[in-house]
C-alpha positions in Angstrom: 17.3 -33.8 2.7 16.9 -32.7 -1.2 17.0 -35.5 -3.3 18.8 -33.6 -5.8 22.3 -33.8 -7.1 24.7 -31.5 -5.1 25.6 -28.7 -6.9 28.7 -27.0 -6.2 28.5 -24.2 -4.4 30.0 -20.4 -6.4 33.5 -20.4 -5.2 33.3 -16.6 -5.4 30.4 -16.5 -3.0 30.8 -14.4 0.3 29.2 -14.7 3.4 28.0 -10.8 4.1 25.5 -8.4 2.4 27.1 -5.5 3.7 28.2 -4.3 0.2 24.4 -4.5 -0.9 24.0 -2.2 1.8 26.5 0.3 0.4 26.2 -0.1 -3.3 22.3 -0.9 -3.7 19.2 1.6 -3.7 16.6 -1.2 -3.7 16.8 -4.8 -1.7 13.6 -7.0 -1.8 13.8 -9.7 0.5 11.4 -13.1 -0.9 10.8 -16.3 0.0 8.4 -18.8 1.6 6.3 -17.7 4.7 7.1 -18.3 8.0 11.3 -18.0 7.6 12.0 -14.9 9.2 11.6 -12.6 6.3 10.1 -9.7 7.8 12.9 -9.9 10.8 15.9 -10.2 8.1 14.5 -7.1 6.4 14.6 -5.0 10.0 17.4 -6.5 10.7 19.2 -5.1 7.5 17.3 -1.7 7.8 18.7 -1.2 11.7 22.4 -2.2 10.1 22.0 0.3 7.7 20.8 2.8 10.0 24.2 1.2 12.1 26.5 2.3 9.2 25.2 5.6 8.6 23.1 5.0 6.0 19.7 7.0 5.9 16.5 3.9 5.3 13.5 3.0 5.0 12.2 -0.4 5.4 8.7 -1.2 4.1 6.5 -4.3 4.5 3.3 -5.1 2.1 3.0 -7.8 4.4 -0.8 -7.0 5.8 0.5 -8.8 9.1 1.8 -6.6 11.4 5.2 -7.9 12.2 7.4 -5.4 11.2 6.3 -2.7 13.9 6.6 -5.8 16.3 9.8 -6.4 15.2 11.1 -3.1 15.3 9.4 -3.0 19.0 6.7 0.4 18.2 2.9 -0.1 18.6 2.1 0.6 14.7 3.2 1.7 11.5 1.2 3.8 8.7 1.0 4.3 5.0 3.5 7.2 5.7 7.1 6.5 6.5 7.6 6.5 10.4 10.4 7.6 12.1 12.1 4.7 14.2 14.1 5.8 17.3 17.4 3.7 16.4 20.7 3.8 17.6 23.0 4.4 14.5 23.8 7.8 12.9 21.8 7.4 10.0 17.7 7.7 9.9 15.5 5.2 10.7 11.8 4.9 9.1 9.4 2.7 8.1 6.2 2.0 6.3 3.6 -0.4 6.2 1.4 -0.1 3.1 -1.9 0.5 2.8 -3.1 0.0 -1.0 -6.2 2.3 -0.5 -4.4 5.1 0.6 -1.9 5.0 -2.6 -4.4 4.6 -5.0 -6.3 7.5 -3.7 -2.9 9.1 -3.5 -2.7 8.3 -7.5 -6.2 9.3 -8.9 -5.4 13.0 -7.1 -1.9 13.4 -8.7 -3.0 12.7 -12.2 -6.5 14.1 -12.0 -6.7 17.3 -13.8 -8.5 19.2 -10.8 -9.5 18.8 -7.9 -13.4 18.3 -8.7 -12.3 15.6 -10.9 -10.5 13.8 -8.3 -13.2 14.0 -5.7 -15.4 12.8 -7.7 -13.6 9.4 -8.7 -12.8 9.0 -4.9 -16.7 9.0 -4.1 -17.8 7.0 -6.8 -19.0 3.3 -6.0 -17.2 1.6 -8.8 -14.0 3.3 -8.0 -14.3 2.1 -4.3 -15.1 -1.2 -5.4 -12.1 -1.8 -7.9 -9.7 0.0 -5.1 -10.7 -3.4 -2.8 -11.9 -6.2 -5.3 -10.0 -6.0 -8.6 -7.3 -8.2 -8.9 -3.3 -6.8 -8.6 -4.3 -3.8 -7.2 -3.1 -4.5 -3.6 0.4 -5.6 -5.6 0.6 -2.8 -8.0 0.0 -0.4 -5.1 2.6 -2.0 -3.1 5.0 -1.1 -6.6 3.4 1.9 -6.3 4.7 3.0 -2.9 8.0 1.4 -3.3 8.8 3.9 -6.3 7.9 7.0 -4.7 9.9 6.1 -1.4 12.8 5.4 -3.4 12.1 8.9 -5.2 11.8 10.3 -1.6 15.0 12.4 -0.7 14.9 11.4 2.6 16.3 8.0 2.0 19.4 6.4 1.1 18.3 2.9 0.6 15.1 1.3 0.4 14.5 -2.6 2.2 11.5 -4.2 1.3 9.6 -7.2 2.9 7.5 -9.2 1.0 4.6 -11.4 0.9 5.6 -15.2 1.2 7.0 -16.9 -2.3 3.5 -17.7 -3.2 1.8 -13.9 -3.3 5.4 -11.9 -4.0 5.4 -13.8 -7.9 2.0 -11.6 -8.4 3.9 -8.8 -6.9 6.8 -8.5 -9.4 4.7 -8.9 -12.0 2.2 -6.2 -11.5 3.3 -3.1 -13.2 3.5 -5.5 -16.1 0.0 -6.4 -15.7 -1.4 -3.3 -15.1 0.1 -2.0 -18.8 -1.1 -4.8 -20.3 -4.9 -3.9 -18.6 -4.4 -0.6 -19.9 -3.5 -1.5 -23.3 -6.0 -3.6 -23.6 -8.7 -3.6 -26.2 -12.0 -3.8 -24.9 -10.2 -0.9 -21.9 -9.2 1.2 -25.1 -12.6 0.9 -26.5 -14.9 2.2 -23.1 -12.3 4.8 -23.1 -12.2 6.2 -26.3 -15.6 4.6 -28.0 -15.5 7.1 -30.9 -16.5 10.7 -31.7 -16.9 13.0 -28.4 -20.6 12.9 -28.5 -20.6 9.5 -28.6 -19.0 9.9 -25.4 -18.7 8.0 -22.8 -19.9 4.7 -24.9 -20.8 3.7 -28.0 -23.9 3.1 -29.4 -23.0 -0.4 -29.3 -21.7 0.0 -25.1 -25.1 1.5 -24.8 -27.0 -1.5 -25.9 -25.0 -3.5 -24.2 -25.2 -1.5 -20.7 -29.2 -1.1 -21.1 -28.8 -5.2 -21.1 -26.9 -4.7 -17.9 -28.8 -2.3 -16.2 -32.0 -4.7 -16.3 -30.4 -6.9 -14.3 -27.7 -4.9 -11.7 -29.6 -1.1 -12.0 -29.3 1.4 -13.9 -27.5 2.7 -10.9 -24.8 0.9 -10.7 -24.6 1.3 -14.7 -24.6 5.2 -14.1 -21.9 4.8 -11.7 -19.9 3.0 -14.2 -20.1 5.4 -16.9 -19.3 8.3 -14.1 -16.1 6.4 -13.6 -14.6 6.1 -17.1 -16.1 9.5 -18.2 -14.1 10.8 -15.0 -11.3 8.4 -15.5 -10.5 9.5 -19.2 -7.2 11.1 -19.7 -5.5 9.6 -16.6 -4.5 6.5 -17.9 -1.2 7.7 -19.6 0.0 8.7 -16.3 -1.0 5.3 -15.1 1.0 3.5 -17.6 3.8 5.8 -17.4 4.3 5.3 -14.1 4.4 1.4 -13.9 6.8 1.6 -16.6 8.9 3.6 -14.5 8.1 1.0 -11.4 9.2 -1.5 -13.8 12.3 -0.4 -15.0 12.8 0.5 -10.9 13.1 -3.0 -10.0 15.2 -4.3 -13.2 17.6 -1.2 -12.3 21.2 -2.3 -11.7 20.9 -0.4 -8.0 18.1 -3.0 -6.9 19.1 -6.3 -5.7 17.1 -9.3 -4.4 17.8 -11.6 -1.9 16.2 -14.8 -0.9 15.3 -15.7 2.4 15.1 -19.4 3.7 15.0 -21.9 6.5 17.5 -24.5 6.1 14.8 -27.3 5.7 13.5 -30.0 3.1 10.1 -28.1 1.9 10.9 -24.7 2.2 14.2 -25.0 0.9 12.8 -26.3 -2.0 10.0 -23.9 -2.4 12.9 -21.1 -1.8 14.7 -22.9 -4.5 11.4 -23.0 -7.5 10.7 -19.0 -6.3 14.4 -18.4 -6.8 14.1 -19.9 -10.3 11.0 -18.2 -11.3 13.1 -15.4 -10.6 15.4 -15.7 -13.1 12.5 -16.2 -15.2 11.3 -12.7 -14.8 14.7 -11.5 -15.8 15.6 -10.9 -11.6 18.8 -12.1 -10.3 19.3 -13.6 -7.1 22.4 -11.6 -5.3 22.3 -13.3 -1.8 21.0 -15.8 -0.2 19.9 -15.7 3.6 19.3 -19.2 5.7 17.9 -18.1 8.9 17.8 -20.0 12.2 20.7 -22.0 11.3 21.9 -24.3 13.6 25.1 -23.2 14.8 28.4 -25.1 15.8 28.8 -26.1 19.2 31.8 -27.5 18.5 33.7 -25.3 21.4 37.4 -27.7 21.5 38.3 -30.0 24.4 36.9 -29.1 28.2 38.9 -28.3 30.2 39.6 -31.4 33.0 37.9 -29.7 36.1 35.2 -29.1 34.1 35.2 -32.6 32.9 35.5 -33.8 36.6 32.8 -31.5 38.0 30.1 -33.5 34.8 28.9 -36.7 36.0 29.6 -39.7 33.6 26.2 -40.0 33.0 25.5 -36.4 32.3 28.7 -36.1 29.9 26.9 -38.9 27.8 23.8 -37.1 27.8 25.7 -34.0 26.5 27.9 -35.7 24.2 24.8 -37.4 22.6 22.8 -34.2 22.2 26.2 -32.7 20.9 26.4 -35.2 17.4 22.8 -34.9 17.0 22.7 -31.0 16.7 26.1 -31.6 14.7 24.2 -33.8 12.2 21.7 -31.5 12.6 23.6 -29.1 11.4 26.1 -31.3 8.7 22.1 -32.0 7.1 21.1 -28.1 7.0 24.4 -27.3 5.4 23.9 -30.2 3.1 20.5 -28.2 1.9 21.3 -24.9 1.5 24.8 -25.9 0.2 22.3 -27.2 -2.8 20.4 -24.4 -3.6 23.4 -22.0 -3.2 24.4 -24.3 -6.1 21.3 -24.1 -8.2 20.7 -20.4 -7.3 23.9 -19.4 -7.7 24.0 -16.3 -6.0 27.0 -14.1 -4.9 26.4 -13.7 -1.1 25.8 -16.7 1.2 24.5 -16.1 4.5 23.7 -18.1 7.6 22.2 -16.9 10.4 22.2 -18.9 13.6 19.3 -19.5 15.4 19.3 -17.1 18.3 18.1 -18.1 22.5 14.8 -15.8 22.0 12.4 -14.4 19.0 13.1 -11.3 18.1 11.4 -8.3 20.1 13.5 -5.2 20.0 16.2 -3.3 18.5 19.2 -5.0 20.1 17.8 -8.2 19.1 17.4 -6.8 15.7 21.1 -5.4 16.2 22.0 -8.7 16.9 20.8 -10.2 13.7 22.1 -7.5 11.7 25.7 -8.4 12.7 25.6 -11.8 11.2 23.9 -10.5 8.0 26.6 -7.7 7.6 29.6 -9.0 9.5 
């Protein structure tokens, strides 16, 4: 249990995300690991799909769970064509940050020698696996041009547990900020164009550098900026536009929980840290809820046809799954309260894991109603 004052819970709130479904362009699931976020996103994308709404459900989740989930052998940096059972389209897409990056360097470079040569240089191959954000940024990156893709209706993204997605949100911000700043400024525009592509200064400073790594590995770095130069502005324009994507009105973001101490209250500090980043929470999912077994009164041949001993052993198992249940609803009634978000749902726990589409249909139901 959260030690926590209870917090009373929006009186407004409702307990379906179907008109996220209908009225949103964007919805970003987040939340701990390990709660059944990848799942919930399928599970939305197939509802959609259900209500005729064309999707397309991507996961930067390198685990493979979402073509598991959605019961195909594998899914590609491309969106993939899912054979659902609804009138609207299907597809989905696992990201692959290489891939978009190389995607990037040949939109923006000004021909097509230019971008070949970026895409073979060392230093370029290096940064694309090594340089910190990238893999988020990229993930941005994708989710911009699917939602730009005509094809689609509404985009549902899965992503990384609470701990990664914070790095996530924040990456077109970062990448303006590496952009912008000085020292980046200063290799790319060092001063007059003979000067080109360092200063005399940079010079000293790489001959320093190339003592110790190679002048190789120095030539390769001056390759890169000199080929770079002049594609930065349609870097930063374009996580500007990634940025202003996911503070759009038609992009919502709904947390996804288990109805337990610690990752209730993780759920609860990422759902904060939110707000923080100017995001609000519209619904909140707790999944594998313990449902209500509470079925009435038997009927009296039933009741004669259980043993006396076995009816205590049911009737024992029955409070403790009630209490059970009276103590999940007691958490996520909490951080309903603190979170105060405008959808509330629960979803039971179901008899199996997930492993196919009427599975995933299954779910769907009790996240749409």
């Amino acid at each position: 249990m959260s030690n926590e004052p209870l917090l009373p819970v929006p009186q407004d709130t409702m307990n379906s995300l179907g008109d996220l479904i209908t009225s949103m362009k964007v919805l970003v699931l987040t939340g701990p690991g390990g709660v059944g976020k990848t799942s919930s996103a399928a599970a939305l994308a197939v509802g959609a799909s259900l209500m005729g709404i064309r999707t397309c459900v991507v996961t930067i989740d390198p685990a493979k769970r979402l073509a598991d989930a959605l019961g195909i052998e594998a899914i590609g940096n491309e969106p993939v064509k899912i054979d659902a059972f609804g009138s609207g389209d299907l597809y989905a897409v696992m990201l692959d940050a290489d891939a978009t990056f190389d995607d990037l360097v040949v939109k923006y470079s000004k021909s097509e020698e230019q971008a070949a040569r970026i895409l073979a240089n060392t230093v370029y191959r290096n940064l694309t696996k090594n340089l910190s954000g990238i893999q988020e940024y990229m993930a941005m990156e994708k989710i911009f041009e699917l939602h730009n893709d005509q094809r689609f209706d509404l985009m549902v993204v899965d992503t990384p547990p609470s701990s990664n997605a914070l790095d996530f949100l924040d990456a077109p911000r970062r990448l303006i900020g590496f952009l912008d700043n000085k020292v980046f400024r200063l290799i790319m525009n060092p001063g007059p164009a003979f000067l080109r592509p360092v200063s005399f200064a940079a010079r000293a400073v790489l001959k320093t550098i190339s003592k110790v790594v190679g002048s190789e590995v120095v030539d390769e770095a001056v390759a890169f900026f000199q080929d770079f130069e002049g594609m930065e502005e349609g870097f930063r324009s374009r996580a500007e536009s990634v940025q202003a994507l996911m503070h759009d009105e038609a992009t919502a973001f709904i947390v996804v929980t288990a109805p337990r101490g610690d990752t209730v209250k993780e759920a609860a500090s990422f759902g904060e840290k939110l707000a923080g980043f100017g995001f609000q929470v519209a619904g909140l999912i707790s999944n594998r809820h313990t449902p209500n077994f509470d079925g009435g009164t038997p009927s009296e041949e039933l009741s004669r046809r259980i043993a006396v001993s076995d009816r205590e052993s049911l009737e024992r198992n029955l409070n403790q799954m009630e209490q059970l249940r009276i103590s999940e609803n007691r958490e996520i009634d909490w951080i309903a309260g603190l979170l105060a978000p405008r959808r509330l749902v629960k979803v039971p726990m179901l008899a199996k894991d997930i492993s196919n589409m009427e599975d995933l249909a299954k779910m769907a139901r009790s996240l749409i109603k």
